[in-house]
Structure formats: C-alpha cells, structure tokens
C-alpha angles and dihedrals in degrees: 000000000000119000118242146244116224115215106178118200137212140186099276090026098147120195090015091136091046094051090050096049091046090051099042082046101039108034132044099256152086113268114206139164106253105259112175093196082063108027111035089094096058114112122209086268083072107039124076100182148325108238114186117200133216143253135077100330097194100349096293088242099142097022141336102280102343091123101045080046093072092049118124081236090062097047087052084046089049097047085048090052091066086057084064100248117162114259121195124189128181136191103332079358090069086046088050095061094043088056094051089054099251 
C-alpha cells in the first residue's frame, strides 16, 4: 500500500485538482483531498506529506490565510507536523502555514 500525499482544500483553494494530478503522475505516492473523517487515524507511517496548495483561501479579506490557519484541518496538519511529516505550502499555502506558526 502506497503512503499518501494530504492536499487540504479551502473555500478560494485554486489549482487544488492539478496539484493533486502532477503529484499522483509524477511521485510515488497516493494523492487525496484531505478528509478528516478518513484520514484523522493515519500515523506518519502512512502519510508522505502534506502539500497545501494556493489561491484566496477564504477571500483573503483580513490576511493571507488567517483565517484557513484556525481550521480544524490545520490544527490536524499542525499536530502531524510534530511527527516530522513533510509539509509543503505554496503561494497562500506558504502564508497558511505561516499563519498557523509553522
């Protein structure tokens, strides 16, 4: 069984579906939409990476990603990162995570 690869996704998420199609195509691994109903039992054995993608999560209208930063899927994202899973942002994705702290 192949490990997989996390995108989560947020209202304003652009390039989401391509991210995950280059990734499925181009790395050993299984690409998925974060779901926390599905995926909050996965250890780091299972997990690849996390790979957050860019665009306007939320609008943007206070500050790039504060408020995608306060989701319950960033909080799993953040607890996953202290089990030293490799966590990827770009773009907003990159602000996202900044947001989050990490």
């Amino acid at each position: 069984m192949k490990k997989k690869t996390l995108i989560p996704v947020f209202p304003g998420t652009n390039c989401e579906k391509e991210s995950l199609l280059w990734i499925s195509s181009n790395l050993d691994t299984e690409a998925e939409f974060l779901d926390l109903e599905k995926h909050s039992k996965l250890t780091a054995k299972e997990i690849d990476a996390i790979f957050i993608p860019g665009g306007f999560s939320y609008g943007d209208y206070l500050r790039a990603g504060a408020i995608a930063s306060r989701t319950k899927e960033m909080a799993f994202i953040k607890e996953k990162s202290k089990e030293n899973i490799p966590i990827l942002g770009i773009c907003n994705g990159f602000q996202i995570l900044c947001e989050t702290g990490l």
